[in-house]
C-alpha positions, 0 to 999 in steps of 0.5 A: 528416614522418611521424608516429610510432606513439605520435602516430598512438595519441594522434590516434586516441584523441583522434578516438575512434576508438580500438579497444578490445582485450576479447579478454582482458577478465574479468568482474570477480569479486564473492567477497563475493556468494558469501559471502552467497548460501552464508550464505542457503543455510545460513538456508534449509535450517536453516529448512526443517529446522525446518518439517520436523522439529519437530512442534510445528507440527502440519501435520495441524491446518493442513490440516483448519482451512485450509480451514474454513467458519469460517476461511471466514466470519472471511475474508469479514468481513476482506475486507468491513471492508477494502473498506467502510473503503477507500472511507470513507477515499477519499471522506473523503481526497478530500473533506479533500485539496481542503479542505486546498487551499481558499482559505478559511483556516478550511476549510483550518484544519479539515481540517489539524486532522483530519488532524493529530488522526487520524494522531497517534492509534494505530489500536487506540486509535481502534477501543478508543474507538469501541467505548466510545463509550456511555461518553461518549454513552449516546445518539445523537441526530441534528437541527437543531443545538440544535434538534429530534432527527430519530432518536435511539436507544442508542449500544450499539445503534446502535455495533456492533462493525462500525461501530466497526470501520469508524469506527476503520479508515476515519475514521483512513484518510481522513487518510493517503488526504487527504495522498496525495491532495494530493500527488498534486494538487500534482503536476500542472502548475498551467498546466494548471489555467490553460490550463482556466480560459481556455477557460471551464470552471469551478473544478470542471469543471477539477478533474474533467476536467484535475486529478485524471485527471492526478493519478491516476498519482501517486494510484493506486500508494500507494493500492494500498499503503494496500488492503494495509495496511488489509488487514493493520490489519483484525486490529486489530479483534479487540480489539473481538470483530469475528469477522474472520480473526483474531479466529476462529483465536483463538476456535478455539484458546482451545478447543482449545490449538492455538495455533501451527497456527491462527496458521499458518493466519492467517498463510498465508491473510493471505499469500495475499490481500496476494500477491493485492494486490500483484500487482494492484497491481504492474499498477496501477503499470505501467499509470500509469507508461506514458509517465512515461519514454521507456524505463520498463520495462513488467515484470519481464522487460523490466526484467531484459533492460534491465539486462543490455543495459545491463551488456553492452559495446559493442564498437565495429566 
């Protein structure tokens, strides 16, 4: 018996092998993103009026100070203080991140009170107290425990501004970079550190040539994020009178009242260095991220093509 047309349909689309019917297809319509985008549009050109029209900005005064040797001088301090109080704060996370995995209770214990300690406290109190720190100790001796002192000598003198700074900024760092660091070791397969261990190769030969090349792909990117808010927490330091990029636009403007201008002028050179970092970081991400999955995107036009293949229908033949 033959089968009807409705029969032969089912079978077809039971077999899928259906043919799909897109002459007539519309792209659905989203009226709310048009919505928004006016709205933006709106946001923007009332901004862009306000820049143009309202004089108090003083653009004159941007441009003669925005590319000063003293602006100059207050960024060559920030960048300084950024890179020295990064590496205090990876060699310390390093340093407490394999102590917070140590079989021994009481390392474990101590490096797991640091870490609560200096991420429970606020920066610009660490730096403020660093600072004081004569306060406390009118002198700074170092020596055998309850032994003779080696050198000794005031704490104003040897606690300058810089190394309070640095103190502050890379003491309270180790204990962010310790737990990133940690997760990051966590993260690698513990067969690995096994498969090591049968070839004969030491509990440290296994951590520098196995665990932490493989730990470094979640290590790496958050660390990058970290550069750039230690960047940003540099301006902290103008409470301690550190001549960084902040502390100078406020000494400018003290004399001179211009109080908006040389923020601005802060502002677009801060701007300007972080958009330095995050596209140096964005590489930095894409590098580590290469063969995390099979078709990862390797960048921005990679991604945005992949998404509009992935939006784009198939029609079957």
């Amino acid at each position: 018996m033959d089968m009807t047309v409705t029969d032969r349909r089912t079978e077809e689309e039971r077999e899928g092998r259906a043919e799909v019917d897109v002459a007539g297809a519309t792209r659905p319509r989203h009226p709310l993103r048009w919505v928004a985008s006016l709205v933006l549009l709106v946001l923007a050109a009332q901004l862009l009026h306000l820049l143009v029209t309202n004089d108090n900005f003083e653009w004159h005064v941007v441009g003669e100070y925005v590319n000063a040797s003293i602006i100059g001088h207050g960024i060559a301090i920030t960048l300084e203080l950024t890179v020295v109080a990064m590496a205090v704060g990876i060699v310390g996370g390093v340093l407490l991140a394999v102590g917070r995995l140590s079989e021994n209770r009481l390392l474990r214990g101590a490096c797991g009170l640091y870490v609560w300690f200096f991420r429970g406290i606020p920066v610009l109190v660490q730096l403020v107290f660093w600072y004081n720190l004569s306060a406390l100790l009118p002198r700074i001796s170092f020596g055998v425990p309850f032994g003779p002192e080696f050198v000794s000598g005031e704490t104003n003198h040897m606690i300058t501004p810089l190394l309070a700074a640095i103190l502050g900024l890379g003491l309270n760092e180790a204990a962010y970079m310790a737990e990133i660091i940690r997760g990051g070791l966590l993260a690698v397969d513990p067969g690995q550190t096994e498969a090591a261990h049968a070839l004969g190769m030491s509990d440290a030969r296994t951590f520098r040539r196995v665990v932490m090349p493989q730990a470094m792909r979640f290590i790496v990117p958050p660390t990058g994020s970290q550069v750039i808010n230690m960047l940003k927490a540099t301006s902290l330091v103008s409470v301690i009178a550190l001549a960084d990029l902040l502390y100078t636009v406020q000494s400018i403007y003290n004399r001179t009242f211009q109080t908006i201008p040389l923020l601005i002028v802060a502002c677009l050179w801060y701007l300007l260095i972080t958009s330095i970092l995050y596209v140096g970081q964005s590489f930095i991400e894409r590098r580590y991220a290469r063969g995390a999955t099979r078709q990862a995107p390797q960048g921005f036009w990679d991604f945005a093509l992949l998404r509009r293949r992935a939006k784009t229908p198939e029609v079957p033949s």
